[in-house]
C-alpha positions in Angstrom: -58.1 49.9 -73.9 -55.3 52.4 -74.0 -54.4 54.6 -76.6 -53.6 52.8 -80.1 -50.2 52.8 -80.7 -48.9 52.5 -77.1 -46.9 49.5 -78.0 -44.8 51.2 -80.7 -42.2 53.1 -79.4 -40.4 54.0 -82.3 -43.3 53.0 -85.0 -46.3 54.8 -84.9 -47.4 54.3 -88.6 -51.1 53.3 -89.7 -49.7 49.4 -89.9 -47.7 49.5 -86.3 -50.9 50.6 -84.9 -52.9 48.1 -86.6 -50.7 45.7 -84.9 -50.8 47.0 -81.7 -54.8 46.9 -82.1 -54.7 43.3 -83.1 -52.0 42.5 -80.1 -54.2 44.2 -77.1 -57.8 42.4 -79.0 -55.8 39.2 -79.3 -55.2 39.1 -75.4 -58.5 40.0 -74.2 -60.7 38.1 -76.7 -58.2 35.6 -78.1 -57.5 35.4 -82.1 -60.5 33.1 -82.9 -63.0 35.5 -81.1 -61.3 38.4 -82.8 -61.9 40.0 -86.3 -60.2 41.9 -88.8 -63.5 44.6 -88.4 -63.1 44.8 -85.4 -59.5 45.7 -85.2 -59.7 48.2 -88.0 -62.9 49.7 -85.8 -59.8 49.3 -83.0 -58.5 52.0 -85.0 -60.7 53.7 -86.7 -59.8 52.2 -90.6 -61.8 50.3 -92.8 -61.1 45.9 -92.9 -59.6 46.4 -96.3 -56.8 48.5 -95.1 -56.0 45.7 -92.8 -55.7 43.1 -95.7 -53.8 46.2 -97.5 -50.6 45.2 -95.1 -51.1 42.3 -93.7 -53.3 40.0 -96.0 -54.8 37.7 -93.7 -55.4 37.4 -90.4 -52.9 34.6 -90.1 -50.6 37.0 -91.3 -51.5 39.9 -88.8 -50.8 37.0 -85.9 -47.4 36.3 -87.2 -46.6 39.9 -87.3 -47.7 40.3 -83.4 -45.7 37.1 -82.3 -42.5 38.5 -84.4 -43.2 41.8 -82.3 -43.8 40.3 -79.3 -40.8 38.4 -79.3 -38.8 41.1 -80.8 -40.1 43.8 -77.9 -39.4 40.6 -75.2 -35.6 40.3 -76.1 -35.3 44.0 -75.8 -37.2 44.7 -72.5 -35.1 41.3 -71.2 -31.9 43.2 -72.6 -32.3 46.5 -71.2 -33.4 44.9 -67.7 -29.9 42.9 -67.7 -28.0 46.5 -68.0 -29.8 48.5 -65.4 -30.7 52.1 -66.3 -34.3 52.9 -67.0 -35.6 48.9 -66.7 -35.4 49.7 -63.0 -37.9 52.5 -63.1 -41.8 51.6 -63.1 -42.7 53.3 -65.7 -40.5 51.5 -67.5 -41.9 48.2 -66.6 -45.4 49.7 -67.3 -44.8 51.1 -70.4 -46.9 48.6 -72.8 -45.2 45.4 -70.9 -48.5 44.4 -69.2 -50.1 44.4 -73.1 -46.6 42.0 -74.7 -47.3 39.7 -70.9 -50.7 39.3 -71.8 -50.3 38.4 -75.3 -47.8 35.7 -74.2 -49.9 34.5 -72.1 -53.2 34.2 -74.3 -51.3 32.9 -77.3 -50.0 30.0 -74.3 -53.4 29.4 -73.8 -54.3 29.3 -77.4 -52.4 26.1 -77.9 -52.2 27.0 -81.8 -49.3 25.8 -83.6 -48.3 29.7 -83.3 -48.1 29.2 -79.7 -46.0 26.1 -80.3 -43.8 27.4 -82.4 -43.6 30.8 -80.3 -42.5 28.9 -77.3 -39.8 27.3 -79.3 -38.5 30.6 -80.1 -38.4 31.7 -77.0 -36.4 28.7 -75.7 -34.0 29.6 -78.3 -33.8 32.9 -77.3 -32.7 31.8 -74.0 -30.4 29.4 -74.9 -28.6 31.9 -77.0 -28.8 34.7 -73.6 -27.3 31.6 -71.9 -24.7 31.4 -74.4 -23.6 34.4 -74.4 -23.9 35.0 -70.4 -23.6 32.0 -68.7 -21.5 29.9 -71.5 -20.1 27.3 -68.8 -22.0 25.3 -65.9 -25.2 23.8 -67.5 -25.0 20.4 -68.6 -28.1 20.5 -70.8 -29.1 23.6 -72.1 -32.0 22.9 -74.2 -34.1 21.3 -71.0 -32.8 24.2 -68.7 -34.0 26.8 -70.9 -37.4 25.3 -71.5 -38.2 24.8 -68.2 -36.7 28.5 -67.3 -39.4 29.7 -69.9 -42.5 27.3 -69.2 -42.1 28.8 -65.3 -42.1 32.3 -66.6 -45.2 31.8 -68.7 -46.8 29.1 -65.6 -46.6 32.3 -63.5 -48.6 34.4 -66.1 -50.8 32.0 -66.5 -51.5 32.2 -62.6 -52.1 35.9 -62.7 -55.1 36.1 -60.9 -53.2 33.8 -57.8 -50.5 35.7 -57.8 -52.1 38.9 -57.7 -54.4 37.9 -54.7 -51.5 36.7 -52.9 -49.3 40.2 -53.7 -52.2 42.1 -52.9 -51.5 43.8 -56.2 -52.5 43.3 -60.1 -48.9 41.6 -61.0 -49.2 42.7 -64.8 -50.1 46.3 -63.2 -46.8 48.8 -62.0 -47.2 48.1 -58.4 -48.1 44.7 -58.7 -45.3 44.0 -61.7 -42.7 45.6 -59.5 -43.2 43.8 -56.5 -42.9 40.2 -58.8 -40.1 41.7 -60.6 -37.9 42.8 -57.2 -39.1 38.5 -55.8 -37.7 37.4 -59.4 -34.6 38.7 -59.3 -34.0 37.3 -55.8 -35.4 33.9 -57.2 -32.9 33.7 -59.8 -29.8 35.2 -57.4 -30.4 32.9 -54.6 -29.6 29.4 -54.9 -32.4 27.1 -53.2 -29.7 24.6 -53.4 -26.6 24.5 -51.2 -23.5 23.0 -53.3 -23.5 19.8 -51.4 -27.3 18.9 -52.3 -26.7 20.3 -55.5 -24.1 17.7 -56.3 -25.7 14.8 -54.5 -29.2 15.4 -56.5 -27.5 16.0 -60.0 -24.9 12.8 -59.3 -28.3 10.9 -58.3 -30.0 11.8 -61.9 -26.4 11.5 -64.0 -26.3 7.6 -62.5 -30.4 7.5 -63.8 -30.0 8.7 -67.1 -27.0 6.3 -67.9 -29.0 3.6 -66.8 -32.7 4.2 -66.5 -35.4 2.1 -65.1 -36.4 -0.9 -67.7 -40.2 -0.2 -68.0 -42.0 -3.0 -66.9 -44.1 -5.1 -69.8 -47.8 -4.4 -70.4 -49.9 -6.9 -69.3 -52.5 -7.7 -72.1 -56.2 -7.4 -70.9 -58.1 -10.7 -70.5 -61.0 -11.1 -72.9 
């Protein structure tokens, strides 16, 4: 585990440490597995500071999701401007920690996880907005598939990393799948004529889609 507080850049108080204890204990063991002593041992406190700012356990895991997200948007944000994104250290620098979070909380299937998904969809829809405001017909559906393949891949770490040589949540590993990302997402797969063949095929089906056929009822 590295050093608490590796996660707060600018907020390195007892409480942002706390949090950054609970996020890296959360990801390895998962909340459930995971106690309130054994974050405060994380950092070297006693359990009742630990209630002291968050209350509850609950509450701790609301406060790491509302980082998380918060710490996504702004790694995403910097990443779309250039400057210091493109450097490694910058995509080492307590990433791997916020990916792995993600990706246990995924796992989790808690209504947390539910409702951090939803979040996230909203947070692309609103990047797609503001970026991209003309083009998708159905915004919604684009940006939750856009975020379940972004979280499928984490959730294929160990794949992907055998197949890039590399640990992808690691700086040589997380560059190479950041580099094939950015080519994903810049290179149509699609040439315009397929494109408009494909989405004129599904526009006919979801005017008029298939009558389902009736159930049959079981013979006694």
């Amino acid at each position: 585990m590295g050093a608490v507080g590796e996660l707060g850049f600018d907020d390195l108080t007892a409480k942002a440490r706390l949090r950054d204890a609970a996020m890296r204990l959360f990801a390895e063991h998962g909340v459930e597995a995971t106690s309130i002593r054994d974050i405060a041992k994380a950092v070297g406190v006693s359990g009742g500071l630990v209630r002291h700012h968050f209350g509850s356990k609950e509450a701790l895991r609301d406060a790491c999701d509302t980082y998380a997200l918060t710490q996504l948007v702004r790694f995403k944000e910097q990443a779309a401007g250039g400057g210091q994104a493109a450097g490694p250290q910058f995509l080492s620098a307590g990433q791997p920690v916020l990916l792995r979070y993600f990706v246990r909380s995924m796992l989790d299937g808690s209504p947390s996880a539910r409702e951090m998904f939803s979040q996230m969809v909203a947070q692309a829809e609103d990047w797609l907005e503001a970026n991209h405001p003309d083009g998708i017909a159905d915004r919604h559906a684009y940006c939750a598939v856009l975020v379940a393949m972004e979280l499928g891949a984490l959730m294929m770490r160990e794949q992907l990393s055998t197949v890039l040589g590399a640990d992808m949540l690691e700086p040589e590993g997380l560059v190479r799948l950041a580099r094939a990302k950015v080519e994903f997402y810049s290179t149509p797969l699609l040439n315009p004529k397929a494109a408009a063949t494909a989405l004129a095929a599904i526009d006919q089906l979801q005017q008029s889609p298939p009558k389902r056929r009736p159930t049959r009822k079981a013979k006694r």
